[in-house]
C-alpha positions in Angstrom: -26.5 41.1 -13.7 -24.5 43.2 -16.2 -20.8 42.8 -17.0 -18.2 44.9 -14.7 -16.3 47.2 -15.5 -13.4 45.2 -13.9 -14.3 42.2 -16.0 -14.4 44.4 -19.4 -10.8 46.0 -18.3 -9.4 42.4 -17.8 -10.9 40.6 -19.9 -7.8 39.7 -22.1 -6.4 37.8 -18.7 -9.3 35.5 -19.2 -12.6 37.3 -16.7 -15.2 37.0 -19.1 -19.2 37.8 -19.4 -21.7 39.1 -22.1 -19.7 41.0 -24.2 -20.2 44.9 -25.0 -23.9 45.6 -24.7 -25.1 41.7 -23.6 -25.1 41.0 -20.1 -25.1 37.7 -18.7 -27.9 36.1 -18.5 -27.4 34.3 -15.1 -25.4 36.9 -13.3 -22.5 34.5 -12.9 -19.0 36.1 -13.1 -16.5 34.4 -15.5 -13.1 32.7 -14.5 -10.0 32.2 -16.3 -9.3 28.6 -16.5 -8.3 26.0 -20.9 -7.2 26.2 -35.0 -3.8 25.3 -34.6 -1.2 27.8 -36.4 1.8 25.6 -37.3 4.1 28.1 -37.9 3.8 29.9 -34.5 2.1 29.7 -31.1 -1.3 31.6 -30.3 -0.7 33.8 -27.2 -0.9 32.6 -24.1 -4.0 34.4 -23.0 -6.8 34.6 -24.8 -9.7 36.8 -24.9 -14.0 35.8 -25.1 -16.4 38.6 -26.3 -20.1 37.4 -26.3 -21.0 40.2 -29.3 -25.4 38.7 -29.9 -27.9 36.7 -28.3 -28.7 35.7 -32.3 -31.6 33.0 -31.2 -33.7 32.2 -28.2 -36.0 29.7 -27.5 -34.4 26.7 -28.5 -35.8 23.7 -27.8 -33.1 20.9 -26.7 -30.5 22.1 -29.7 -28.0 19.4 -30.4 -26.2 19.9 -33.8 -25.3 23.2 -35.7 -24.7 22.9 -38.9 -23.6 26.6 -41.6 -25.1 27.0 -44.2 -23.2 28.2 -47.8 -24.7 31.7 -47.2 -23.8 32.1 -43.2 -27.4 31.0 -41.5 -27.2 28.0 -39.8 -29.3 25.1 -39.3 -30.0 23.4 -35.6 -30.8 20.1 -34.5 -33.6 19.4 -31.6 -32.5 16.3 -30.3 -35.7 15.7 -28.2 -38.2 17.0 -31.3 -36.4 15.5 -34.1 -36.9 19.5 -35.8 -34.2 21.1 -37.8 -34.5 24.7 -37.5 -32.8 27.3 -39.9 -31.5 30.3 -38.4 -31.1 33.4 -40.2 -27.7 34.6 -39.1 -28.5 38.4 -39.2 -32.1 38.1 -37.8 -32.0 35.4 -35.2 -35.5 34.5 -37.4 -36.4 30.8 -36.7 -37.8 28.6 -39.8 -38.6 24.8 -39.3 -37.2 23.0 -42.3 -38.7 19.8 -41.5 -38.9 17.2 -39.3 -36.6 14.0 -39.2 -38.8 10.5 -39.4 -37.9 7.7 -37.4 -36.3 9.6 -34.2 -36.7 8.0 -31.0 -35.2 10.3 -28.5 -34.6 9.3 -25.1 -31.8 9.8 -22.2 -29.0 11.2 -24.4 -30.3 10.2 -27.3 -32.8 11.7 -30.3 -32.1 13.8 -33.2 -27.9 15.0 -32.8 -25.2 15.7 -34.9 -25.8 17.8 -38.5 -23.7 18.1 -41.4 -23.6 19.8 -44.6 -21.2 19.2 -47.3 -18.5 22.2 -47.1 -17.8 23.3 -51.2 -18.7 21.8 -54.6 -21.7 21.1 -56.3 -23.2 19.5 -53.7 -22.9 22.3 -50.9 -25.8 23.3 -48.9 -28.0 20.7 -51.3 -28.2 18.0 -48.7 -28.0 18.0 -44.9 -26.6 14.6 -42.9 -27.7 13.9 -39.4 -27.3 11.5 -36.7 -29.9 10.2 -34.9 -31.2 7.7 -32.4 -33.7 5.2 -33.9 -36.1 2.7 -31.9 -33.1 0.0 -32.8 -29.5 2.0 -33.3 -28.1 5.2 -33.6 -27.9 5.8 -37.5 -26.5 8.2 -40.3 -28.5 9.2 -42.6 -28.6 12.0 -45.7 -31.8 13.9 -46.4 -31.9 16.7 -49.9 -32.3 20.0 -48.6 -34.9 22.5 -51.2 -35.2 25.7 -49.4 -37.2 26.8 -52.2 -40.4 24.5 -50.7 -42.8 25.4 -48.1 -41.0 25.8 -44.4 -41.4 22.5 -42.6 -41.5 20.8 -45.9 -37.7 21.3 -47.1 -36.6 18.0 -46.2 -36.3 15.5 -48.7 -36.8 11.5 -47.6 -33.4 10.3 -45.5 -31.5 8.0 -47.2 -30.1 5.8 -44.5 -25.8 5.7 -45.0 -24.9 3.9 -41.9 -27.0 2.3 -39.2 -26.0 -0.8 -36.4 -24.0 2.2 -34.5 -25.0 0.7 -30.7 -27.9 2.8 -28.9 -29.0 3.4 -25.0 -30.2 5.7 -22.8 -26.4 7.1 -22.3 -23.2 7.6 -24.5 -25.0 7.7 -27.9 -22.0 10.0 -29.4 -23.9 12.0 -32.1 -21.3 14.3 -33.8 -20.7 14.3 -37.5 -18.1 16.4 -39.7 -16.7 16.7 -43.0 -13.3 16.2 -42.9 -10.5 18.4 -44.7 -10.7 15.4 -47.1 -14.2 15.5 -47.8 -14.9 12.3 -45.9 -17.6 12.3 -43.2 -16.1 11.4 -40.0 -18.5 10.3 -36.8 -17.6 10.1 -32.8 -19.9 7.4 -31.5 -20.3 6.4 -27.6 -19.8 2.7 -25.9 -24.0 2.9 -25.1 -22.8 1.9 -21.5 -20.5 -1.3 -22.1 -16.8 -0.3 -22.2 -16.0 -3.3 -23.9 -17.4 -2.7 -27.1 -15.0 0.4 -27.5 -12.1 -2.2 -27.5 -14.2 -4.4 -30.4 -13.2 -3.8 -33.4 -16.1 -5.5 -35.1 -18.4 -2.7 -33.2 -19.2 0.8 -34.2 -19.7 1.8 -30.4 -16.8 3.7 -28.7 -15.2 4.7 -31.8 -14.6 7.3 -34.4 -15.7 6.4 -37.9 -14.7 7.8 -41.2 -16.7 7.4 -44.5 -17.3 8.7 -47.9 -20.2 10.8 -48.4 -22.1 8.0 -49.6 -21.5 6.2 -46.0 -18.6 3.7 -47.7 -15.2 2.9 -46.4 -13.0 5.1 -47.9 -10.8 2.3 -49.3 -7.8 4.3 -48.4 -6.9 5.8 -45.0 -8.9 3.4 -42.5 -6.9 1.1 -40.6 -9.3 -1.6 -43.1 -9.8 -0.8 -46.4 -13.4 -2.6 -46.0 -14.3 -1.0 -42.8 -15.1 2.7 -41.6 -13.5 2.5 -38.2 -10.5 5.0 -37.9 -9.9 4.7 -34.3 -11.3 3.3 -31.4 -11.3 3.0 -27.5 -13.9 5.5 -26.6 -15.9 6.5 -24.2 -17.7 8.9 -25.9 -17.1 11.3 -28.4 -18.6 14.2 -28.9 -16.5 16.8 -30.7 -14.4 16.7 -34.0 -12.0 19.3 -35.4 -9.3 19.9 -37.4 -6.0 22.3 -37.0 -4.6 24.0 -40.0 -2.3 21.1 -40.6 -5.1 18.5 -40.9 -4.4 16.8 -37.7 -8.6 15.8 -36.5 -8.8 16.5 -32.5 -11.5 14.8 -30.3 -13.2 15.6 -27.0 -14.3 12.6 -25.4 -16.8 12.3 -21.5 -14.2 10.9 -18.8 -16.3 8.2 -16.4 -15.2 9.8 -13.0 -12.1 11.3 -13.6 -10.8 12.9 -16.7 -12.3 14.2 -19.7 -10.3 14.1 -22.1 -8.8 16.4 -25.9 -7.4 13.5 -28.0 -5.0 13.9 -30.6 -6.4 11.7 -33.5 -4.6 9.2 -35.5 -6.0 6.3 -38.0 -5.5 2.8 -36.5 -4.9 4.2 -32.7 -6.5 2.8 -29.5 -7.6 5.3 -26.8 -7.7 3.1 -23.9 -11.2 2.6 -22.6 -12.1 1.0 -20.5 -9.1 0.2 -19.7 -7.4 3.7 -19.2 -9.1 7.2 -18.8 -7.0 10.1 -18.4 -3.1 9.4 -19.1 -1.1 7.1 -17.9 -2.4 4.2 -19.7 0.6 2.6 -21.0 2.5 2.2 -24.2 -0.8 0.2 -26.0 -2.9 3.3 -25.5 -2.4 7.0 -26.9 -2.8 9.2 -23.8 -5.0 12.2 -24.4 -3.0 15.9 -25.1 -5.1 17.2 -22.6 -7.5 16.0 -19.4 -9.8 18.2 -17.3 -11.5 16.7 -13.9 -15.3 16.1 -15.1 -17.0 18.7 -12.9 -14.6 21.0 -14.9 -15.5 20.2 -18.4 -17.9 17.6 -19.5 -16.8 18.7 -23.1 -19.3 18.8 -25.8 -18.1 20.2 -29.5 -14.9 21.7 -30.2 -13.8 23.9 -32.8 -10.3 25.3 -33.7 -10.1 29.1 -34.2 -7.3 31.5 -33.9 -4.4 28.9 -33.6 -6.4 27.0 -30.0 -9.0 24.5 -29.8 -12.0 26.1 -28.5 -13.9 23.3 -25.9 -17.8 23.5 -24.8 -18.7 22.5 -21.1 -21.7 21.2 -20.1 -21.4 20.2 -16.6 -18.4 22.6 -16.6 -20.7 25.9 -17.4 -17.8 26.9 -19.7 -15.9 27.6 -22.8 -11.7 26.2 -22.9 -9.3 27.8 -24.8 -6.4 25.4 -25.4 -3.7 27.5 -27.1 -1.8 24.7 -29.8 1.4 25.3 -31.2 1.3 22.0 -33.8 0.5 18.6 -31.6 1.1 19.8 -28.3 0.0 22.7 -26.2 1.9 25.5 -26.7 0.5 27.1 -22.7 -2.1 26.3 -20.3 -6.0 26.0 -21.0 -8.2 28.7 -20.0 -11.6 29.0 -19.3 -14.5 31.8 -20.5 -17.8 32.4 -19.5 -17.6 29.9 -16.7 -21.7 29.4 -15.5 -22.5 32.6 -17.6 -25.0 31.0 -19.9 -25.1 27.7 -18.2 -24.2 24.2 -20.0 -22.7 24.5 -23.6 -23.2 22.2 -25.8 -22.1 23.0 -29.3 -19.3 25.3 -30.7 -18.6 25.7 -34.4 -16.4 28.3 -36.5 -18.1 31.4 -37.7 -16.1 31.6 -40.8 -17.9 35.0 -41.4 -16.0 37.3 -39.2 -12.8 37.0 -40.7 -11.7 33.9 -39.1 -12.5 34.6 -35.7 -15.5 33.9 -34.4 -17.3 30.8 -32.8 -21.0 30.2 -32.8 -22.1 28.5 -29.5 -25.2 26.9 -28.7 -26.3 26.2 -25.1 -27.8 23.0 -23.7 -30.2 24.2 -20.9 -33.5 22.5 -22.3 -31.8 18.7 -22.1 -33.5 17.6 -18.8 -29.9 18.3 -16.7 -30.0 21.8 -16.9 -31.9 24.7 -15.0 -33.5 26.9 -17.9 -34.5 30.1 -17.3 -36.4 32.8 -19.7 -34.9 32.6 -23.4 -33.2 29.2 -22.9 -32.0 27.6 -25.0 -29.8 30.4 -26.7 -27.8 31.2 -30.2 -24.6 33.2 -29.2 -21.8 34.9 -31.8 -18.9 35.2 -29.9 -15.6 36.7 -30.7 -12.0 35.2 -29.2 -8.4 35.7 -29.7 
């Protein structure tokens, strides 16, 4: 059940586990397998170090969201709760509860976002969510000083009409490096609305905070669309030039890491995986679906860092500016079981992840302590 010695001595060639002092949970032995300096490569191999089991007993987390002062907030897409976590601790406190969720299939209460700096940072918490009629963004004040389960002020709906179903829902928000609010949304099922441009299903959106069109930077000044021919997205992240990368669900074939640009069609239906032709942008990257299923992605250390959920695994894709600078490799492969979200753990000098698993959502097999917090350290 614990971590080998063998494992701990190669761990740097990419056999990974539970870190020093936390074994795997499972007793499944990890694999090698796949934040973008610009001035030089990351290495070639990386390294995965599962340092704390900081929470257990989450209940179908979704969206992870830091906090100004390093906790963290958590999404329960099947409760509609937003939990805050106490970074230290592991200590669980219900902030509130989010009105109007309708979860169901993929959907409920997902992504979470907090604006990064300013004024305004750590005063409001975003989240997207499935309603009984759309998916929706909306914006909710956020007064820790109330009474737990009370913190959340009324949402104040930004964007709704996003197309809803039992499957590809999207969910992930982020603040961008321009202080917009950028969304990945799914296709809810019909491919052809990722190649409408008068849809929000299938693409990736970009807003202001107030859930406008930019007016500058969209393909349309009067429209938030940024890009579109998705499946469905469910990852954002940007390198240390500003370049926003995407992991997207394949259909039977390849998943996909996209390379993002404004105005840019991604191929589906009509592509998945490369090879689609001088109209579509090919992904950087594709991984066969049993492989990956990518959730979130965060960049870290100069390599995009990729959670699995039918894949059981975490990907290291080394960058070295828009390509990949060596091939992907994989960490805790069935370790912990499906992975759903990954976000930097600005905390620990730059690099650490926080990663949320995804037993709890009705496709996994939990076990005693699902669903789980983990800090991890890479290089």
């Amino acid at each position: 059940m614990g971590v080998s010695v063998a494992c701990a001595v190669l761990l740097a060639a990419g056999c990974s586990g539970g870190g020093s002092g936390e074994p795997a949970p499972r007793g499944r032995s990890g694999t090698p397998g796949s934040t973008t300096a610009s001035a030089s490569a990351p290495p070639a191999k990386g390294s995965v170090k599962v340092v704390k089991t900081v929470a257990t007993g989450l209940d179908s987390p979704w969206g992870l969201a830091p906090l100004p002062g390093g906790d963290l907030l958590v999404s329960s897409r099947d409760t509609g709760k937003i939990l805050r976590i106490d970074q230290d601790s592991g200590t669980k406190t219900q902030v509130g509860t989010v009105p109007g969720v309708e979860p169901g299939g993929e959907g409920g209460l997902m992504g979470l976002a907090v604006p990064p700096d300013g004024e305004q940072a750590g005063k409001w918490v975003y989240a997207y969510f499935t309603s009984a009629s759309d998916n929706r963004i909306v914006r909710m004040v956020y007064d820790e000083k109330r009474e737990p389960g009370d913190q959340l002020g009324a949402p104040d709906v930004l964007l709704k009409g996003i197309p809803k179903s039992q499957i590809h829902n999207g969910g992930r928000i982020a603040f961008g490096p321009d202080k917009m609010l950028y969304a990945g949304t799914g296709e809810s099922g019909d491919g052809r609305l990722a190649q409408d441009r008068d849809s929000l299903g299938g693409k990736i959106l970009r807003m202001t905070p107030d859930g406008e069109p930019p007016g500058h930077g969209n393909p349309e000044t009067d429209s938030v669309v940024y890009s579109w021919g998705h499946r469905n997205v469910q990852g954002l992240a940007w390198d240390a030039d500003n370049r926003l990368w995407a992991s997207e669900f394949g259909q039977d074939t390849w998943d996909e890491l996209n390379l993002i640009e404004p105005g840019k069609n991604y191929g589906w239906p009509d592509a998945e995986g490369k090879g689609g032709g001088k109209r579509f942008r090919d992904p950087v990257e594709q991984w066969h679906t049993a492989d990956a299923s990518p959730s979130g992605i965060a960049i870290v250390r100069g390599s995009v860092w990729m959670a699995g959920l039918r894949g059981e695994r975490l990907w290291r894709i080394p960058l070295k500016g828009a390509e990949l600078s060596a091939r992907p490799q994989a960490f805790l492969k069935g370790g912990y079981g499906r992975l759903r979200t990954v976000v930097a753990d600005h905390g620990t000098g730059g690099g650490g992840l926080w990663l949320v698993t995804s037993e709890t959502d009705g496709r996994g097999s939990p076990e005693k302590g699902d669903d789980r917090l983990l800090r991890v350290e890479v290089r």
